[in-house]
C-alpha positions in Angstrom: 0.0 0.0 0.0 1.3 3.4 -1.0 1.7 6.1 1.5 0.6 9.0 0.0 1.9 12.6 0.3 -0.2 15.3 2.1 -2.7 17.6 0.0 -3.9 20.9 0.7 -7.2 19.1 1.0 -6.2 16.1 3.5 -3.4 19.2 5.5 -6.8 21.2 6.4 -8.2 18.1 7.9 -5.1 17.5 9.9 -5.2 21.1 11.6 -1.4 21.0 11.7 1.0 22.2 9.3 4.7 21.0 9.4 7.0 23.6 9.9 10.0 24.5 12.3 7.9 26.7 13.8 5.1 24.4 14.5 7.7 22.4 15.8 9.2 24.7 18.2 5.6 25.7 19.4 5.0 22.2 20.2 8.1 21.4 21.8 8.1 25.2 24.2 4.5 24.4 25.3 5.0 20.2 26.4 3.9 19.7 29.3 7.1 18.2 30.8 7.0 15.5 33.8 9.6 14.1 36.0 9.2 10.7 33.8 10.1 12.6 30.1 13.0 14.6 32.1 14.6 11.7 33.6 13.9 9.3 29.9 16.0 12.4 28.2 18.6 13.1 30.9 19.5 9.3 30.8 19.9 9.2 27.3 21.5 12.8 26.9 24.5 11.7 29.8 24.8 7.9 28.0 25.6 9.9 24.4 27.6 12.0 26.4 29.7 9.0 27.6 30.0 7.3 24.4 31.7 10.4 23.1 33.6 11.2 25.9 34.5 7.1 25.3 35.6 8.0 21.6 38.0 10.8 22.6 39.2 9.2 25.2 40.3 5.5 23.0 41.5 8.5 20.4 44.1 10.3 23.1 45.4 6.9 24.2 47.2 6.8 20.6 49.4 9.4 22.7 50.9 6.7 24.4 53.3 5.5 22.0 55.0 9.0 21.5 56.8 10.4 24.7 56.4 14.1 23.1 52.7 14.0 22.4 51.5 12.7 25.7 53.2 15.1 27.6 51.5 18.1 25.7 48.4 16.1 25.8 48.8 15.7 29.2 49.9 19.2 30.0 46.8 20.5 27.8 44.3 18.7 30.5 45.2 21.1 33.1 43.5 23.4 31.2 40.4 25.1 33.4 38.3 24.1 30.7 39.2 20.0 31.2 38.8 20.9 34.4 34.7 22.0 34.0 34.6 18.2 31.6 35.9 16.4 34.2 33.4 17.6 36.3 30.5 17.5 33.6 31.6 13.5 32.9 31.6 12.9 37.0 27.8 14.3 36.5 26.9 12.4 33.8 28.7 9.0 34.9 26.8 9.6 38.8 23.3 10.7 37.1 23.2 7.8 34.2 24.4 5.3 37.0 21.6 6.4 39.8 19.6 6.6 37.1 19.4 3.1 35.4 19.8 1.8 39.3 16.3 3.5 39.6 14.8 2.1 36.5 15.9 -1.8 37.3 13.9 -1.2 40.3 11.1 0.4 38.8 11.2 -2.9 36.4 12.1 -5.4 38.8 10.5 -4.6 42.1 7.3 -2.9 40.7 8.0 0.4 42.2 6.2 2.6 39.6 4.3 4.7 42.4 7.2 5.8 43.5 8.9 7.0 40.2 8.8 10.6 40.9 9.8 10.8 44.6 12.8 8.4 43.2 14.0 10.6 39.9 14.5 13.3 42.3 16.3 11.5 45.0 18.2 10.0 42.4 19.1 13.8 40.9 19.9 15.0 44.4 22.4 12.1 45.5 23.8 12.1 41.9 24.1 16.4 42.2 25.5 15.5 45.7 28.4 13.2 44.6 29.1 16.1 41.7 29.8 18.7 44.4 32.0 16.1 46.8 33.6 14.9 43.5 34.2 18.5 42.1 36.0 19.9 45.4 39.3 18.0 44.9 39.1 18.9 40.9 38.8 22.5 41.8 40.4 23.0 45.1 43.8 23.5 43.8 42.6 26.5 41.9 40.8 28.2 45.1 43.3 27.1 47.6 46.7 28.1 46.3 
């Protein structure tokens, strides 16, 4: 069967016109829930690991020339590696809490309790960030 395209006939019918700005209307006014948040946050940190992974494999190459790791290594005292460091440390706690919270919520049944668990899972994983961030950023306020 053969999909057809819309017509300015079947588009009235539809009420809704596909455009960016349709779009952009529709995602600005969702109405968004604890559930949606934590569904996008999971899968925002996990693509933020896998590429984190892929630079990470990619700087390793560094290891067979003396010269190149040391300025690699000297680059990642940078400030701004500093502010990744701490942005991976978030997203490795969150995605971890996270996907502890949704084996229980498929294991154990807990589906009640979803909301009052994304946000204890946010606050211990915003928690470990600021315990984990003090060592990263002491030497920079201390000295």
């Amino acid at each position: 069967m053969a999909v057809q395209s819309q017509t300015p006939k079947t588009a009235a019918k539809l009420g809704y016109k596909a455009s960016f700005q349709n779009a952009l209307q529709n995602i600005l006014t969702y109405k968004w829930r604890a559930g949606m948040l934590a569904w996008m946050l999971h899968r925002i940190t996990g693509i933020g690991m896998m590429l984190y992974l892929t630079i990470h494999v990619i700087g390793l190459r560094a290891l067979y020339d003396p010269v190149l790791f040391d300025a690699l290594m000297s680059s990642y005292r940078n400030p701004l590696f500093k502010i990744g460091e701490i942005s991976l440390l978030g997203a490795v706690a969150y995605h971890s809490i996270n996907g502890f919270r949704v084996v229980m919520v498929d294991f154990l049944g807990w589906s009640p309790k979803q909301k009052r668990m994304f946000y204890a899972s946010l606050a211990l994983a915003v928690i470990i960030v600021g315990l984990g961030a003090f060592p990263i950023l002491a030497p920079y306020f201390l000295n």
